[in-house]
C-alpha positions as CSV (number, residue, x, y, z in Angstrom):
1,X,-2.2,6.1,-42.6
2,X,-0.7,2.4,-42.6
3,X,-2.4,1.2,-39.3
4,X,-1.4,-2.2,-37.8
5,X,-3.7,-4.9,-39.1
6,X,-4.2,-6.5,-35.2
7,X,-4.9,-2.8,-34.5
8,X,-7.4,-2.2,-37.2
9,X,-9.3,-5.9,-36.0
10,X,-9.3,-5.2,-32.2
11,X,-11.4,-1.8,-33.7
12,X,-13.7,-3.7,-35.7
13,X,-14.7,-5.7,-32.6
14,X,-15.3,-2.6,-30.5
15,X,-17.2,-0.3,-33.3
16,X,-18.7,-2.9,-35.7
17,X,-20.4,-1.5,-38.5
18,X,-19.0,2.0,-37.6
19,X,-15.3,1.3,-38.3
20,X,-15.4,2.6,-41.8
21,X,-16.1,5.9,-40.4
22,X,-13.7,5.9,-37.9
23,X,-10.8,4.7,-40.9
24,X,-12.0,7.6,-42.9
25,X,-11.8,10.0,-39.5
26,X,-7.8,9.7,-40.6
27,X,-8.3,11.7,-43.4
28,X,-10.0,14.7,-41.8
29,X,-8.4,17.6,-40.2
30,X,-7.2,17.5,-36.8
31,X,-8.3,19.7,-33.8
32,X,-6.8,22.1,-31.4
33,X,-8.2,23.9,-28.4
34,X,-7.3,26.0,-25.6
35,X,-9.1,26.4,-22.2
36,X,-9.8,29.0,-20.6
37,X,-8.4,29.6,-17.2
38,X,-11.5,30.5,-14.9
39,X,-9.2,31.6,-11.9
40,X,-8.1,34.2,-13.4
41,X,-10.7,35.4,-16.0
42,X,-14.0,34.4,-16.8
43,X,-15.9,32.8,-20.0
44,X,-17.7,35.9,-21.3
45,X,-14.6,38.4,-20.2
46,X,-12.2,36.0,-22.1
47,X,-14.9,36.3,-25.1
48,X,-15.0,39.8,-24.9
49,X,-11.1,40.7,-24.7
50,X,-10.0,37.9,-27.4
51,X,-8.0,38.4,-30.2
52,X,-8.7,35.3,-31.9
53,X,-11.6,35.5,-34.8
54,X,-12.0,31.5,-35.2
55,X,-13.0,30.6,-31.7
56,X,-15.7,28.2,-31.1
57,X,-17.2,26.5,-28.2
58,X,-15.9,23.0,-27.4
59,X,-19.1,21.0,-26.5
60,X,-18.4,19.2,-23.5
61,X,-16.4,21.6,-21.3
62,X,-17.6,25.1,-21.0
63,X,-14.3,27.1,-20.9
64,X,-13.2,25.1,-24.2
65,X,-12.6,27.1,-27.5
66,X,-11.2,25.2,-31.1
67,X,-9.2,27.7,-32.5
68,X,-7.4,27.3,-36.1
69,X,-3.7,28.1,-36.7
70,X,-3.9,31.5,-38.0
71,X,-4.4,32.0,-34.3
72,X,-1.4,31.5,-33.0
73,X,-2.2,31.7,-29.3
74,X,0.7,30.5,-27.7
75,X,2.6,33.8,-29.4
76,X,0.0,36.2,-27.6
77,X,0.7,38.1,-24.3
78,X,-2.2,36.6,-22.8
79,X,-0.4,33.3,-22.9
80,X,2.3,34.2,-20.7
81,X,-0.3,35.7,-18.1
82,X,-1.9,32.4,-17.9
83,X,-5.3,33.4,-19.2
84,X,-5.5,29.8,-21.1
85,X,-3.7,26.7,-21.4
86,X,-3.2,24.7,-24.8
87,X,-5.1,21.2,-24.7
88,X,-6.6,19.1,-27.2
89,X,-10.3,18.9,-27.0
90,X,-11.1,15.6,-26.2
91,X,-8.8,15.8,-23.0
92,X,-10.2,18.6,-21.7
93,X,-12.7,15.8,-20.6
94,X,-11.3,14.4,-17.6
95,X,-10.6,17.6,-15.3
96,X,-14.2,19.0,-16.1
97,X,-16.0,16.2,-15.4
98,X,-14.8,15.3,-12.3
99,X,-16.8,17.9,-9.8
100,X,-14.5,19.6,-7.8
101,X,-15.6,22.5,-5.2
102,X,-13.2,24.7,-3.5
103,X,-11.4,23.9,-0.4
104,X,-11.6,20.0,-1.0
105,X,-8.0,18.3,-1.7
106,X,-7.3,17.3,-4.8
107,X,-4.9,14.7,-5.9
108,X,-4.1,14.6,-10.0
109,X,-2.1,11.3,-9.8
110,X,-0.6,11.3,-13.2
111,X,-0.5,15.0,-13.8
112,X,2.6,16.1,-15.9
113,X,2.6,18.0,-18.1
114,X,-0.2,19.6,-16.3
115,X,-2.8,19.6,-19.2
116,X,-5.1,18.3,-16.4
117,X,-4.1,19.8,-13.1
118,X,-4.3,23.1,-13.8
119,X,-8.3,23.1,-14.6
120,X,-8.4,21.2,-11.1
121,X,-6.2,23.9,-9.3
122,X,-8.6,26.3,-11.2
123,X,-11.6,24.5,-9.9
124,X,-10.3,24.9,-6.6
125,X,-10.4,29.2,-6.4
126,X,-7.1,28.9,-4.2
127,X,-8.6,27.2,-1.5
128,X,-7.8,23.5,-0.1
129,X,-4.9,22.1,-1.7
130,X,-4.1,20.2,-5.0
131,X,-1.2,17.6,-5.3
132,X,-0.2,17.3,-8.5
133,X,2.3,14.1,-8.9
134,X,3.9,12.6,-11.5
135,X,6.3,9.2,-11.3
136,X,9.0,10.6,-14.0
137,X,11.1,13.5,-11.9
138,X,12.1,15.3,-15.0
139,X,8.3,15.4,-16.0
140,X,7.4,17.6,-13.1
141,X,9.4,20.3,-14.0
142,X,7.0,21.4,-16.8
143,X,4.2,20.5,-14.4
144,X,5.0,22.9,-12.4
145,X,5.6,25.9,-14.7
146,X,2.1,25.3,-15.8
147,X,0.6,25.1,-12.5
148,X,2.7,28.5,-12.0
149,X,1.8,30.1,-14.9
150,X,-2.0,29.6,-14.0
151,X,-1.1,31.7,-10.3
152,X,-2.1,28.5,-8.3
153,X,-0.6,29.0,-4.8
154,X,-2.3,25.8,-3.1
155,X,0.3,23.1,-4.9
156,X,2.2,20.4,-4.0
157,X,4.3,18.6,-6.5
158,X,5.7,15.6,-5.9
159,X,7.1,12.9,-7.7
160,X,6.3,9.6,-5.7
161,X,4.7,6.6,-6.6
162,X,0.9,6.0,-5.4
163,X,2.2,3.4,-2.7
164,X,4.5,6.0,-0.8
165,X,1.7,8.4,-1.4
166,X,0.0,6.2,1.0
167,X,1.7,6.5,3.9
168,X,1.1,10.4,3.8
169,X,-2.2,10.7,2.3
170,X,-4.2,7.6,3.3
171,X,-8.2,8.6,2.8
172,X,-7.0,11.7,2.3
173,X,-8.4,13.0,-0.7
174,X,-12.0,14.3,-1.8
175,X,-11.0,14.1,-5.4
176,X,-8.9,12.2,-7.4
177,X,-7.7,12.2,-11.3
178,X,-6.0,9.2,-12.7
179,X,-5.0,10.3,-16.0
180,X,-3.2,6.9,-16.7
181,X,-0.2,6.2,-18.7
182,X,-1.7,4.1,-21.7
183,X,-0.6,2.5,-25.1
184,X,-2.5,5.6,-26.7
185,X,-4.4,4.5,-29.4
186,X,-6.6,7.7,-29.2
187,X,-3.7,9.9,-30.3
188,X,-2.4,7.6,-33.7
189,X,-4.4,10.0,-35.7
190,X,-3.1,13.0,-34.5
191,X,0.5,11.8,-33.2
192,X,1.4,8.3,-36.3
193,X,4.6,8.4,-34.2
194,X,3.5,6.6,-31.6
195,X,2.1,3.8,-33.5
196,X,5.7,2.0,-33.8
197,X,6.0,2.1,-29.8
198,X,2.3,0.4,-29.2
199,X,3.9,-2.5,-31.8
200,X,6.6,-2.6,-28.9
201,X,4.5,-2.2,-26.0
202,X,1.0,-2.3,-26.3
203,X,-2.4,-2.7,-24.3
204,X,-0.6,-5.8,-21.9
205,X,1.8,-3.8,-20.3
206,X,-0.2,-0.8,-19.8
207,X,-2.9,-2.9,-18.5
208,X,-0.8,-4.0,-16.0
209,X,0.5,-0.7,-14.5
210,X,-2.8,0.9,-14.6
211,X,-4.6,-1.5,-12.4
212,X,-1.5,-1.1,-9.5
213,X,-2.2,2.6,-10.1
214,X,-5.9,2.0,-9.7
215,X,-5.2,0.0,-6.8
216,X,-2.9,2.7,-5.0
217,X,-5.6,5.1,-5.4
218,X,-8.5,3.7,-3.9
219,X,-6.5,3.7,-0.5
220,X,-5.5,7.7,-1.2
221,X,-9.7,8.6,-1.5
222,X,-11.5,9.2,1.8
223,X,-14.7,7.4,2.0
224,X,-17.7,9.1,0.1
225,X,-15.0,10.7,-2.5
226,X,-15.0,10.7,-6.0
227,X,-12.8,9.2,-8.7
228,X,-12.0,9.9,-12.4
229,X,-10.2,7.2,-14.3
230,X,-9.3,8.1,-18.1
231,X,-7.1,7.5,-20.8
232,X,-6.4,8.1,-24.0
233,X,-7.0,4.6,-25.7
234,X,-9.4,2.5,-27.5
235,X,-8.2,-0.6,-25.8
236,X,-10.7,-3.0,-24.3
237,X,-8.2,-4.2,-22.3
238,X,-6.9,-1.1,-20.3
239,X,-10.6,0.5,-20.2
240,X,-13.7,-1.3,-19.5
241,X,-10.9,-4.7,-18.7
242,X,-9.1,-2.0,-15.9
243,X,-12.6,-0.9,-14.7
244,X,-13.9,-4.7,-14.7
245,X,-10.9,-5.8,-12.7
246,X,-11.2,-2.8,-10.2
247,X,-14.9,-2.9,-9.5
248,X,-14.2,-6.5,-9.0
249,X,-11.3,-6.1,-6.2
250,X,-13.1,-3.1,-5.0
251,X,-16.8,-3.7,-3.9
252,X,-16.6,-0.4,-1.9
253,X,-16.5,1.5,-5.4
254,X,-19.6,2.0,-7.7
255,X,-19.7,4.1,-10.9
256,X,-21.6,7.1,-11.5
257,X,-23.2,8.6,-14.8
258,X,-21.3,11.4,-16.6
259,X,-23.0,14.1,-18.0
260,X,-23.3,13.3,-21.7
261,X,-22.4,15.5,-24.7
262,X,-23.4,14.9,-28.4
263,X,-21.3,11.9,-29.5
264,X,-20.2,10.6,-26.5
265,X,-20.4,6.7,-26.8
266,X,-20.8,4.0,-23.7
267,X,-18.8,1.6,-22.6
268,X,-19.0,-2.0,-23.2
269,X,-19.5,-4.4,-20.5
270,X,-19.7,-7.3,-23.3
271,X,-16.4,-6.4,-24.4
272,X,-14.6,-8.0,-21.1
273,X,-17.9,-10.1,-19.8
274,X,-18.4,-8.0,-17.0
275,X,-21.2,-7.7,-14.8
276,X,-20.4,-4.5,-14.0
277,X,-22.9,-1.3,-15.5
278,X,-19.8,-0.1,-17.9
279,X,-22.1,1.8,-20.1
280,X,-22.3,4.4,-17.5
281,X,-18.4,5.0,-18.8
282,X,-17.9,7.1,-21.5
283,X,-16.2,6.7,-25.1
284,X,-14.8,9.5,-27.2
285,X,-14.1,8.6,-30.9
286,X,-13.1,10.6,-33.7
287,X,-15.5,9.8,-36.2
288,X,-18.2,10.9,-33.7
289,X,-16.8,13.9,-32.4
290,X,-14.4,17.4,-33.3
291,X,-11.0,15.4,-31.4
292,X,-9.3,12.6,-30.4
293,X,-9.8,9.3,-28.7
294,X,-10.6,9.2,-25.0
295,X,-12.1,6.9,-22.0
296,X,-13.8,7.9,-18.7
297,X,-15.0,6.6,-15.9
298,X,-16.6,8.5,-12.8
299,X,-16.3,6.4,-9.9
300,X,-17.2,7.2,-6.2
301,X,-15.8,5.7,-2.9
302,X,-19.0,4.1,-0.3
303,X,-19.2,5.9,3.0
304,X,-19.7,9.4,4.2
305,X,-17.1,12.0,3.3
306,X,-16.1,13.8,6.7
307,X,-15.1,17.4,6.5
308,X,-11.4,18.5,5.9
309,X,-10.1,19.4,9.3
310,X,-7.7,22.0,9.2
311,X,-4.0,22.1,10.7
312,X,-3.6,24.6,13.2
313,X,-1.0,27.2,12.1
314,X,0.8,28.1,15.1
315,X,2.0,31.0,16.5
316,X,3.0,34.4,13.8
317,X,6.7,34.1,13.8
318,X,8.3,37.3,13.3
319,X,9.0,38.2,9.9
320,X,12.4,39.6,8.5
321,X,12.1,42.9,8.2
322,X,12.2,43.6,4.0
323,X,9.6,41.2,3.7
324,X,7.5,43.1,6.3
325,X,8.3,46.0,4.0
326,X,7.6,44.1,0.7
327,X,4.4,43.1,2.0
328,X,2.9,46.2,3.3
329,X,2.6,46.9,-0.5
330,X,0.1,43.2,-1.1
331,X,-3.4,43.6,-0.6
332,X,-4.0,40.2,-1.3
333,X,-4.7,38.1,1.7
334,X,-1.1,36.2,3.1
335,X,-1.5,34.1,6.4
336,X,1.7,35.2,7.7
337,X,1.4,31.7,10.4
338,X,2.1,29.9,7.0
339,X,5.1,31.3,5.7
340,X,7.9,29.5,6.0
341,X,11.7,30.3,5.5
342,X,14.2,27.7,4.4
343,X,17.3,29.0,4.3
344,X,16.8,32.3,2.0
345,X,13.5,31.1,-0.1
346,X,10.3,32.0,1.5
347,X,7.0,29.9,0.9
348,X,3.3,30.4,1.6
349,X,2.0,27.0,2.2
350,X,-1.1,26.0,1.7
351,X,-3.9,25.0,4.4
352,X,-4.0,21.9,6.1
353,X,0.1,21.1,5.1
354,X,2.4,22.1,7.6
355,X,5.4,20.1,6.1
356,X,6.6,17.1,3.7
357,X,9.4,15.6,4.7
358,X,10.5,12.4,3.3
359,X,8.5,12.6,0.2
360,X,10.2,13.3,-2.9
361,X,8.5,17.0,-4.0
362,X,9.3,19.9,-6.1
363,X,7.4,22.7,-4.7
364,X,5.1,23.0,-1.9
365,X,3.1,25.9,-1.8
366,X,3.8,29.4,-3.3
367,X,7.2,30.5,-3.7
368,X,6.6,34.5,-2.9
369,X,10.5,34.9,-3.3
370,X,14.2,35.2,-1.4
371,X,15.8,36.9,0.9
372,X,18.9,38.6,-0.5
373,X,21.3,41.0,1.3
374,X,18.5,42.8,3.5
375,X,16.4,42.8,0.7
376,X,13.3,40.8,-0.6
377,X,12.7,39.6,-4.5
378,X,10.0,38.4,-5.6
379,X,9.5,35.4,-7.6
380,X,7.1,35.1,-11.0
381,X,5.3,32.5,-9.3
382,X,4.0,35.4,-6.7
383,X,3.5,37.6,-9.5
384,X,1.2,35.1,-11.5
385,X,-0.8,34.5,-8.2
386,X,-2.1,38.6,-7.9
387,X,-4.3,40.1,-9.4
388,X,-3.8,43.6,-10.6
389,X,-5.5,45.8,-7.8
390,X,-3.6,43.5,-5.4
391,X,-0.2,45.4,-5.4
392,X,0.7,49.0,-4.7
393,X,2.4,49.9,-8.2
394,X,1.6,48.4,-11.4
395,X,2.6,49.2,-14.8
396,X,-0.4,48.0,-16.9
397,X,0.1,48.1,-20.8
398,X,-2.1,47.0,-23.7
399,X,-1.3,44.2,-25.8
400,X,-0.7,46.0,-28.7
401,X,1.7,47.9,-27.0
402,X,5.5,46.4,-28.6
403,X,6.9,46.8,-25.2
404,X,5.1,44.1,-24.0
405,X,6.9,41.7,-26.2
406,X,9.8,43.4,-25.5
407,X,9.5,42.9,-21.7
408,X,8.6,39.0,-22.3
409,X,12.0,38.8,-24.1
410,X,13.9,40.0,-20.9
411,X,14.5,43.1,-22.6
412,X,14.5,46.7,-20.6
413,X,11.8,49.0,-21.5
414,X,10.9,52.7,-21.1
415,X,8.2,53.8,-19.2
416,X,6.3,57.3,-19.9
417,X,4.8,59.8,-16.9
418,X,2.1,58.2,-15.3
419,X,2.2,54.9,-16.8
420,X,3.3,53.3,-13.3
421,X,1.2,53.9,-10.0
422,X,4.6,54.7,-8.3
423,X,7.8,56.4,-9.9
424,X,10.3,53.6,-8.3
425,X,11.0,50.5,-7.0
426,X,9.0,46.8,-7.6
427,X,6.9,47.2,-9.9
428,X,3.7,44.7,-11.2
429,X,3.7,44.3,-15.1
430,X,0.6,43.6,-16.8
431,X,-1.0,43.2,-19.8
432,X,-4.8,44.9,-20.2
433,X,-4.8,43.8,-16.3
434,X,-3.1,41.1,-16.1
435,X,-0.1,40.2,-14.8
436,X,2.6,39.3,-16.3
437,X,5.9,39.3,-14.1
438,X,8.0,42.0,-11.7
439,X,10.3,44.7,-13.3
440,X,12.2,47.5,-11.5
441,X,11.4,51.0,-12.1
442,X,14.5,53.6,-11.8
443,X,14.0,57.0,-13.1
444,X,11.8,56.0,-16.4
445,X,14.0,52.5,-17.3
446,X,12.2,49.4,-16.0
447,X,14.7,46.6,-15.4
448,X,13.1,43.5,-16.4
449,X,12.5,40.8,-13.6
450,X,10.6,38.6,-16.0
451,X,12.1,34.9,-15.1
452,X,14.5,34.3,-17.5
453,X,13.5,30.4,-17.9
454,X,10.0,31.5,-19.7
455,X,11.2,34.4,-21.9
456,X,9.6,34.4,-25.2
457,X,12.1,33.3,-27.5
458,X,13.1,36.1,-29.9
């Protein structure tokens, strides 16, 4: 690869005698990985149930597999129930180091495509809320597929900048991920595209925007919270230089150590002169480890975090009476004081936020469904969010079964004598227990409800 000579000499600076290695690093195969979503399955069931023979454990995050090609996981049924998300090792990193705990409230900053937020909406076991926002509105579309896809019903997306943020969320936030927008030197050997556009805009101008970003967030974290800062850049200038300049406009911020993995690297305070402990950061390179390029930091807020006081929710409103009916059929808990109607669509909002108005969001909370013509559908997003012993009547096939592929391409699909809990009406898909989408079921012919935006294309 034909790397740019300022680019090769701001690396010889940082690795020294190691940059021969990482030049040869270009020449070796590139990884791929998929992580495992925890809400829905666990580790050792996922390792039981898989289909792929090349898995192996990703080091530093313990619901990280490699897997090769041959694979092909984003063709498999389990995809489309959520049971993993596709992410390239090294930036599985972030999300697992920072150390959420259910019920907290979670802010990914940066989030789209949602790579990120979804192991944080895991983390959270669909309690407290995650905010997931991203600056670029037609990013956040994508964000929140993924975030559906997983079945996480505690979501807000918005699409604001950190400074409007603020005026809803000040000290708000037990955790927060700043996945920042970089010049992504990390990525050149898997992604030589982006090499022309880092000639055109490089380390300066990112530098810049990730400090205001740094900035924004510190007044979003509530005293005694904790904050991850990462990119996906060798720049000494937009890593330990961001975290020199923060530190130094932020004396109520300290780092803390990351739990270290075979060939992580530190930082280096000498790099920017700091006087700041940046070794407690962490490097990922490619020549030292099975991925890309990365950069961490931990860093945590002085003071003592107070507890997340809850939002009253009011008074039960009375229900419309098909989704009364629909309901009586969900085992999973639904706070009924949380529902909210607006106009036919009917959400399930999360604890602790009662509204948004005035912020520019795309979702907040669950979308269970609408209201159409004395009569309640419900949406995939609801679907994705139960679990199979959940609902009433469930059509659960194996993944071998061609009907499932079928189903995933919109198509309708017979169904045999006791292959459905009930012989009518809403039924649950699944595949080997796990859900997949809504279909109806009348006399044998299931009409497919699958969302038509994430059919599997034929």
């Amino acid at each position: 690869m034909n790397l740019p000579q300022i680019f090769v000499e701001q690396m010889k600076e940082i690795l020294g005698p190691e940059l021969p290695e990482y030049l040869e690093s270009y020449e070796k195969p590139k990884f791929t990985g998929l992580r495992v979503n925890t809400s829905k399955i666990s580790v050792e069931e996922f390792e039981r149930i898989s289909p792929f023979k090349t898995l192996r454990r990703v080091p530093w995050t313990p619901n990280g597999y490699y897997y090769t090609e041959e694979d092909a996981p984003t063709k498999h049924p389990y995809y489309y129930a959520g049971l993993y998300y596709i992410q390239e090792p090294s930036a599985m990193t972030p999300a697992s180091v920072l150390p959420v705990e259910p019920g907290e409230r979670v802010l990914d900053l940066c989030a789209a495509p949602g790579g990120k937020a979804t192991e944080l909406g895991a983390k959270l076991r669909h309690e407290g809320l995650l905010v997931a926002n991203d600056a670029s509105a037609s990013r956040t579309k994508a964000l929140l597929k993924n975030l559906e896809v997983f079945g996480l019903p505690n979501i807000l997306v918005t699409s604001e900048m950190g400074d409007k943020l603020d005026r809803y969320f000040h000290e708000y936030f037990d955790k927060i991920l700043i996945d920042a927008p970089c010049s992504g030197e990390g990525m050149f050997r898997k992604q030589a595209h982006m090499i022309p556009a880092w000639e055109r805009q490089g380390p300066e101008v990112f530098s810049k925007m990730q400090r205001e970003i740094l900035d924004q967030a510190a007044n979003l974290l509530k005293p005694g919270g904790t904050m991850l800062y990462s990119t996906c850049t060798f720049s000494k200038l937009e890593n330990e230089g961001s975290m020199d300049y923060f530190l130094s406009n932020h004396p109520e911020f300290h780092l803390l150590d990351i739990p270290q993995s075979e060939g992580f690297a530190p930082g280096q305070s000498e790099l920017v002169n700091s006087t700041f402990p940046l070794e407690k950061c962490v490097r990922l390179f490619p020549h030292k480890i099975d991925g890309e390029g990365h950069f961490l930091a931990l860093l945590q807020k002085d003071g003592e975090r107070t507890p997340n006081a809850l939002e009253s929710a009011g008074k039960p409103s009375k229900l419309p009476q098909e989704l009364t009916d629909f309901l009586k059929d969900v085992s999973m808990p639904v706070d009924t004081t949380r529902i909210q109607i607006k106009d036919t669509k009917v959400f399930l909002m999360p604890e602790g936020l009662s509204g948004c108005k005035g912020l520019r969001f795309l979702r907040s909370g669950l979308y269970m469904g609408e209201l159409l013509k004395k009569r309640f559908e419900p949406s995939q997003a609801f679907a994705m969010v139960l679990k199979k012993e959940e609902y009433a009547s469930v059509i659960d096939l194996p993944a071998t079964d061609e009907r499932i592929i079928r189903y995933l391409k919109g198509e309708t699909i017979e169904i045999e004598d006791g292959e459905s809990t009930k012989d009518a009406g809403w039924q649950l898909v699944c595949v080997d227990g796990y859900p997949l989408g809504w279909g109806k079921l009348i006399r044998g012919t299931l009409r497919n409800k699958y969302f038509s935006g994430w059919r599997m294309n034929a």
